[in-house]
C-alpha positions in Angstrom: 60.8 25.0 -30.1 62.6 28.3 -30.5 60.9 31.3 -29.7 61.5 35.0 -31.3 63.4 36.7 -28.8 62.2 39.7 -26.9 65.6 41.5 -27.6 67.7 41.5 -30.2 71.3 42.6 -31.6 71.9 43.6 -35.1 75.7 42.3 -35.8 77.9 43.6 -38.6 81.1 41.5 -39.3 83.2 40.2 -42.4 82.1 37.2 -44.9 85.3 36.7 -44.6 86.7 34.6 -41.2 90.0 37.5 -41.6 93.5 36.5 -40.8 93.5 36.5 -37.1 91.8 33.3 -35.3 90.4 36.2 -32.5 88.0 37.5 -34.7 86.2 34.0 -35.4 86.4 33.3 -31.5 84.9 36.5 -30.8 82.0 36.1 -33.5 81.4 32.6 -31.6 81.5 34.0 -28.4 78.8 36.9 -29.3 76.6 34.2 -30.9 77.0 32.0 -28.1 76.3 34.9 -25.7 73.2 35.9 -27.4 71.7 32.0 -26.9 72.8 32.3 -23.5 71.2 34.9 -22.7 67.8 34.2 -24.0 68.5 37.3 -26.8 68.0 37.3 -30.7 70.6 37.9 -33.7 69.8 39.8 -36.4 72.5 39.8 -39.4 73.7 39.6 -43.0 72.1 36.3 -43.3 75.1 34.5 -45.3 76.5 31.8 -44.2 80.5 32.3 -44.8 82.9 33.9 -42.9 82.1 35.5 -39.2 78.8 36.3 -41.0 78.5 32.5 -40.3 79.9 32.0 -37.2 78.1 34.4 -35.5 74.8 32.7 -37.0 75.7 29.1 -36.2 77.1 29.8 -32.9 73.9 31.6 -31.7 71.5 28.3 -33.0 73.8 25.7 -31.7 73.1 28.2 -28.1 69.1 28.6 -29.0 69.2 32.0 -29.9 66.2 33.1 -32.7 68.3 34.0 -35.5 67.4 36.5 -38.9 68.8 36.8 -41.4 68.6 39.3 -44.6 70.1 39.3 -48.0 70.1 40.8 -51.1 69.0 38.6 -53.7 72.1 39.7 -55.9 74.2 38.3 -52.9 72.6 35.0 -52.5 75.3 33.0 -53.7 78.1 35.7 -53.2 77.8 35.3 -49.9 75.8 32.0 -49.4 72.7 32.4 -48.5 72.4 30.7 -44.6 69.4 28.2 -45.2 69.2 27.2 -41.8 67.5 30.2 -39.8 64.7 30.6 -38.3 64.0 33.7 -40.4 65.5 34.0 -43.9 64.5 37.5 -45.7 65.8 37.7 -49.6 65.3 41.2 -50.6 65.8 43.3 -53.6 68.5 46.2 -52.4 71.2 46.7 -49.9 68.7 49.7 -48.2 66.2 47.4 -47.9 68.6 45.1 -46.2 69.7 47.9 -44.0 66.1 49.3 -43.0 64.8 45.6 -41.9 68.2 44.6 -40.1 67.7 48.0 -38.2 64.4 47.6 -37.3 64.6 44.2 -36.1 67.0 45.4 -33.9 67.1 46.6 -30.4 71.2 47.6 -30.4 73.8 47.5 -32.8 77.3 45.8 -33.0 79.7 45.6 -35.4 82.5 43.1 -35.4 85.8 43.4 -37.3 85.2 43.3 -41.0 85.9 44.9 -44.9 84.0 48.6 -46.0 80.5 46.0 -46.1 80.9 46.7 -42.0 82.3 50.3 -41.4 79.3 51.5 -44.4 76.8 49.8 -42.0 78.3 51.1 -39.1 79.0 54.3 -39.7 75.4 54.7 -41.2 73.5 53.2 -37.9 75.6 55.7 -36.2 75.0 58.5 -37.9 71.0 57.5 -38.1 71.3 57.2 -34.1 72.9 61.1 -34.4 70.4 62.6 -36.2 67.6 61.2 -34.5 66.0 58.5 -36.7 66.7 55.6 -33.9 67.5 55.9 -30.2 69.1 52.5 -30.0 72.9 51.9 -28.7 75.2 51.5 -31.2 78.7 49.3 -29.9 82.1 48.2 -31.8 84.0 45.3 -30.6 87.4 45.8 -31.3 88.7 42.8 -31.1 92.6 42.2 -30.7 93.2 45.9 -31.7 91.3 45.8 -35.0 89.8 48.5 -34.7 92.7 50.8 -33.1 93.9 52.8 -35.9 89.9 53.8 -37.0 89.4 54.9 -33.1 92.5 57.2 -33.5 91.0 58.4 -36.5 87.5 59.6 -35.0 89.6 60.8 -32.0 92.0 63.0 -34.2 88.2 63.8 -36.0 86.6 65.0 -32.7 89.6 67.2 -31.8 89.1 68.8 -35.2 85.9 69.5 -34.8 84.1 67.8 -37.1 82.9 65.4 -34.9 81.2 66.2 -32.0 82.5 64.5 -28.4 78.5 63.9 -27.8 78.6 62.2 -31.1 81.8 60.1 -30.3 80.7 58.9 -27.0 77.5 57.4 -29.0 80.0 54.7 -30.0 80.2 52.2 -27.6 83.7 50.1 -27.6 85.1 47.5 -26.0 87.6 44.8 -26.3 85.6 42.0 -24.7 82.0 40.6 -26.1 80.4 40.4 -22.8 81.1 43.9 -21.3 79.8 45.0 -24.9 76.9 43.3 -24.9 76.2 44.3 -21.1 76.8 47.7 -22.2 74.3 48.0 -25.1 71.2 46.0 -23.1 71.9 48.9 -20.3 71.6 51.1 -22.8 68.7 49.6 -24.7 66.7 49.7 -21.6 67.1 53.8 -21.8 65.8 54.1 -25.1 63.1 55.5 -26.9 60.0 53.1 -27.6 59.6 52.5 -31.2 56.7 55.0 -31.1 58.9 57.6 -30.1 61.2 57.9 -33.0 61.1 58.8 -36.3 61.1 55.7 -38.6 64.1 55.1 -40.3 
């Protein structure tokens, strides 16, 4: 019997598998890392695309796995029926506000403007104070290159600050990540500590 897990990673990725067979391997491999390790997932909940791969990958390795959808995107994206945890809810905030607080850390995975929207909003929540957990972006055969030039080229403008850009944590390779945001997690704030989101 599968237990919840004491620690737990929010993953954002693509309902779509993309055209590149690294970014399914990688989803696996962060699923598969997650069982391994004794940790939980905590995603989209469909069951398409790396959204699924991640999810089925992390139950074939015993992890406890969430998942939460919009009732609107049920059959868009394919509800995953097979979790441990299935939440159908009404909007995409509510979506948001549960993934996040069912989550110690954060990682996004490549994927369409579904994934840089709920990156870019944990990221800025972690900013201004409304979580204190890591947030990480596996960039996975160079996804992910041309956006980190772009926040580079914003930090030397000054619109973002280098305190702010270092809050990103990214990497190429799923473990180091995942390492990474656990040594992190341990630093944070306890859930009493910060403001709810």
């Amino acid at each position: 019997m599968t237990v919840m897990a004491a620690w737990t990673l929010c993953v954002y990725c693509g309902s779509r598998p993309g055209a590149s067979p690294a970014y399914e391997a990688a989803a696996a491999q962060t699923g598969h890392l997650l069982g391994e390790r004794g940790l939980g997932l905590v995603y989209g909940g469909g069951r398409a695309g790396l959204m699924g791969t991640v999810a089925n990958a992390a139950l074939s390795a015993g992890a406890y796995t969430v998942g939460v959808i919009p009732d609107s995107l049920m059959i868009r994206e394919l509800g995953h029926k097979g979790l441990h945890e299935l939440h159908v809810v009404q909007t995409m905030h509510q979506r948001k506000q549960l993934m996040a607080e069912r989550a110690d850390a954060f990682m996004a995975l490549p994927g369409g403007i579904g994934t840089f929207e709920e990156l870019f909003e944990v990221w800025t929540w972690r900013q201004l104070g409304y979580h204190d957990k890591p947030v990480g972006l596996l960039n996975v055969d160079g996804y992910y290159d041309s956006l980190l030039s772009f926040l580079d080229q914003s930090t030397a403008q000054g619109f973002v600050q280098p305190a702010q850009r270092e809050l990103l944590l990214v990497d190429d390779q799923a473990d180091r990540l995942l390492d990474r945001l656990q040594a992190a997690s341990a630093l944070a704030l306890k859930p009493d500590d910060y403001q709810r989101i």
